[in-house]
N, C-alpha and C positions, 0 to 999 in steps of 0.2 A: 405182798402188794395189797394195799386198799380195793378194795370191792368198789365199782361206780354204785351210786343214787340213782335210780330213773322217775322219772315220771311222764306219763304217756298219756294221750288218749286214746280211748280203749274200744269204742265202736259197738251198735248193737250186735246182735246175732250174725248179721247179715254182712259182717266185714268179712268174713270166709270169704264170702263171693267177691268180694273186690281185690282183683289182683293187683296193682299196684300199692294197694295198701299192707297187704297181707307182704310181698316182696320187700316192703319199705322195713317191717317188722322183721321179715325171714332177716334182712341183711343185717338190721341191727343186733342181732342178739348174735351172729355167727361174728362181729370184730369186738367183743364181749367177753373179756374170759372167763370160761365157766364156772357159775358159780358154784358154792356148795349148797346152795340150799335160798328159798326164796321167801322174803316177808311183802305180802299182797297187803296195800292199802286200800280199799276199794272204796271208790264213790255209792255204791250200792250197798253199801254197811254200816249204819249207822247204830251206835248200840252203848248204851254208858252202866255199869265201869265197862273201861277199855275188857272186851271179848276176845278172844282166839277162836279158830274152828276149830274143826275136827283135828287131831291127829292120830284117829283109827279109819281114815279113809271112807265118810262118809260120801253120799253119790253128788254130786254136785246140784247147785242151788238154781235151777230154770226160774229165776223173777222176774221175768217177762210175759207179756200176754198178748194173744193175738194174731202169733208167730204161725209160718206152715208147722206143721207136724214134726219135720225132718230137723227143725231145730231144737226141741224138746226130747232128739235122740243122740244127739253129740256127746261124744264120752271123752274123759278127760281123766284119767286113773294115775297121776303124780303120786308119786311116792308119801308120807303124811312125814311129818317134820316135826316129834317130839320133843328132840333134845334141841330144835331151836326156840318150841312153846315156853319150855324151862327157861334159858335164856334170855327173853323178852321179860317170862315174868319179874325174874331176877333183876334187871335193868330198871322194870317199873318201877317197884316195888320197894327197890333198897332204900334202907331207913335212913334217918339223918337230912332227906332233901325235899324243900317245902312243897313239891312235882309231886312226892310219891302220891302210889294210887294203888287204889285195887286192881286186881286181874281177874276178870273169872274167862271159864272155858265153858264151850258148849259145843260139845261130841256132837252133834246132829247135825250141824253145820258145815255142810260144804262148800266146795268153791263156789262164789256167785259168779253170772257173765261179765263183770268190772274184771275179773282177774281167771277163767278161765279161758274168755275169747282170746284177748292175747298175747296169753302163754299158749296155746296152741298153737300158735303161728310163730312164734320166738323159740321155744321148746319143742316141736310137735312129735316127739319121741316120748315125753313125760316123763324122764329120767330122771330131773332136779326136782329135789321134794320142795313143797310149797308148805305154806302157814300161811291162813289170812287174818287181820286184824281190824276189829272196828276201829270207827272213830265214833271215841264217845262224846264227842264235842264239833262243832263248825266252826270256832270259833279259832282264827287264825294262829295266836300267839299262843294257845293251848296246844295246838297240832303242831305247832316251831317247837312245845317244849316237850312232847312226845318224841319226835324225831331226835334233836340234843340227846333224850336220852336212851335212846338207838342207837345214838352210830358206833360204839364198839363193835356193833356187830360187823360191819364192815372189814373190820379187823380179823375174820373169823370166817371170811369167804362170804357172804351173806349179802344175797342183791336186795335191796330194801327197793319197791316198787314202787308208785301212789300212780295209780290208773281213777283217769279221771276225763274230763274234755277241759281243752282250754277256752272255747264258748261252749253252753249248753242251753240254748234255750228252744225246744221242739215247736215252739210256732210258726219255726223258721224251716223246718224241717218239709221239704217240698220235694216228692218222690220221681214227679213228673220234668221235675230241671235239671236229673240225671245227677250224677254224687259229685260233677268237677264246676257246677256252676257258677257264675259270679255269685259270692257270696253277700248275705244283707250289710249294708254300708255298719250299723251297728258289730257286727261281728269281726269284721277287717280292723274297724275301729279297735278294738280291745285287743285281739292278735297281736297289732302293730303293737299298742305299749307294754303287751305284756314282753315281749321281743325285746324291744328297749329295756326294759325294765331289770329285765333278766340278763341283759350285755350290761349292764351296768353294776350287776348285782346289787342294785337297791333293795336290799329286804324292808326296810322300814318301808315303802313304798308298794310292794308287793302284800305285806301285813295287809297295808293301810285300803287294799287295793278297791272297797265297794264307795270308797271318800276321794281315789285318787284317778282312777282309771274312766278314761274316757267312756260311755255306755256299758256301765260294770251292770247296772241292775237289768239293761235290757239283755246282756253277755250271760248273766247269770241271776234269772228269776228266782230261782233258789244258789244256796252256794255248794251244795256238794258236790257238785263235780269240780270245783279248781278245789277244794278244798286237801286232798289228798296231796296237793303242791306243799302245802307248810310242811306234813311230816316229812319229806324228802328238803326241803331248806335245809329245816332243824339237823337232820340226819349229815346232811353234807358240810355245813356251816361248823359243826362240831369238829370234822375232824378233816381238815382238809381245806375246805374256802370252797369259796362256789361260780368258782369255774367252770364253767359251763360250754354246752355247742346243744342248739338244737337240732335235733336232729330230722324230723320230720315235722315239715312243715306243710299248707296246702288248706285246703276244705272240702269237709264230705257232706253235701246237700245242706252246706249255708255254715256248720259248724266246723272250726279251725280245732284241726286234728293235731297243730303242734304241739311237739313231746320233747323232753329238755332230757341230756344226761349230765350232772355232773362227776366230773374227774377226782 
C-alpha cells in the first residue's frame, strides 16, 4: 500500500499545551498506517545543497528563543533513519535527470521544533525513526521537483511530511485573544483559497500561489512556511494524484493551522 503525503502545520513550542490541537494530531496519526520510517520537511530548515541530519541521533534542535525553560527540556529520542538517508540520497542524486543534485549530511543536526513538536503528539512513543531534510530552495517548482523525486519512497513505507503553517505571518500573532480567536480578515482570506485551491487540485495555481492567492504576501511575509507544501505536491503528484481531505482546519491566535493529507 502507498504511504499518504502530509503536510501540517506544526505550531510553536507551546502547541503541547493546547489540547484540542494536540487531540486533532493524536487522532490523525492513530487512522494512519504505521509508517516505516519518516522524511521531516521542515519550515525551519533552510540549507542548500539539499542537507539530511543526523542519523546517529543527535539531541534535538531548540531554535527558538524566549521560551519558559521547561520548553528547552523536551526530549524527543526517534530512532535515526540511516538506510532511509541512503535512499533520498540515492533518489537525489541519480544520474541521467536534469533535477539531480548534491546531498550532503550533517551529523550535528538534530530534529528542529518544525518536525519534533508534532511528531511528539502524532508518534509520542518515538518508536518511527525519523530523517529530516532541508530545503535548499523556496522556490516552488524546485520543491514540486524534489518531492517528484521522492515519492518511491512512499512505495517503501515512508510518510514524507512538510510541516509548515498554512498563514505565517507573527504580527498577527496576539496572545491576549486566546488561540481560537476570529482570525485577521487577511488570513481567512488565503485559508479559504488555499482550501479551494487544494479541492480543485490546481497545482499550477498553488505554484503560482504569491501572483494568485488572495493576501499571499500579507499570509506569508516570508515563504517558508507554505513552502514545505510543494515537496509533498511533488511527492503525491508523482505517484498517486492529489487527492486530498484536509484534515485539520481552524486558527491558532490569527494563524490557519490547516494540514492537508494526500491518499
Amino acid at each position: 500500500m502507498t504511504t499518504p503525503v502530509l503536510y501540517l502545520s506544526h505550531g510553536a513550542p507551546p502547541l503541547a499545551d493546547d489540547e484540542r490541537w494536540t487531540a486533532e494530531l493524536a487522532a490523525w496519526s492513530g487512522d494512519l498506517p504505521k509508517p516505516s520510517n519518516v522524511l521531516m520537511v521542515s519550515a525551519h530548515w533552510e540549507d542548500a545543497p539539499t542537507t539530511l541530519g543526523s542519523t546517529t541521533g543527535a539531541p534535538l534542535t531548540y531554535d527558538f528563543w524566549g521560551f519558559p525553560q521547561h520548553y528547552y527540556e523536551v526530549t524527543y529520542e526517534a530512532p535515526p533513519a540511516p538506510g532511509l538517508a541512503d535512499e533520498v540520497t540515492k533518489l537525489l542524486t541519480a544520474p541521467g535527470q536534469a533535477s539531480s543534485t548534491s546531498v550532503h549530511r550533517d551529523e550535528s543536526r538534530g530534529l528542529d521544533h518544525g518536525a519534533y513538536v508534532p511528531l511528539k503528539e502524532m508518534f509520542p512513543d518515538a518508536d518511527v525513526p525519523v530523517l529530516q531534510m532541508s530545503m535548499p530552495t523556496l522556490d516552488p517548482r524546485g520543491l514540486f521537483e524534489i518531492g517528484r523525486r521522492l515519492a518511491p519512497l512512499r512505495d517503501q513505507g515512508t510518510l514524507i511530511v512538510g510541516s509548515g503553517f498554512t498563514t505565517h505571518n507573527l504580527r498577527w500573532f496576539n496572545p491576549h485573544a486566546g488561540p481560537d480567536g476570529t482570525p485577521p480578515q487577511a488570513s481567512a482570506e488565503f485559508d479559504h483559497w488555499a482550501q479551494e485551491a487544494m479541492k480543485a487540485q490546481d497545482v499550477d495555481s498553488l505554484l503560482d500561489f504569491l501572483d494568485k492567492a488572495p493576501a499571499a504576501r500579507e499570509a506569508h511575509p516570508r515563504t517558508e512556511h507554505f513552502a514545505p507544501l510543494f515537496v509533498t505536491l511533488g511527492a503525491a503528484y508523482a505517484s498517486g494524484g492529489l487527492d486530498n481531505t484536509s484534515v485539520i482546519e481552524g486558527f491558532w491566535f490569527g494563524l490557519s493551522k490547516r494540514s492537508w493529507q494526500f491518499s
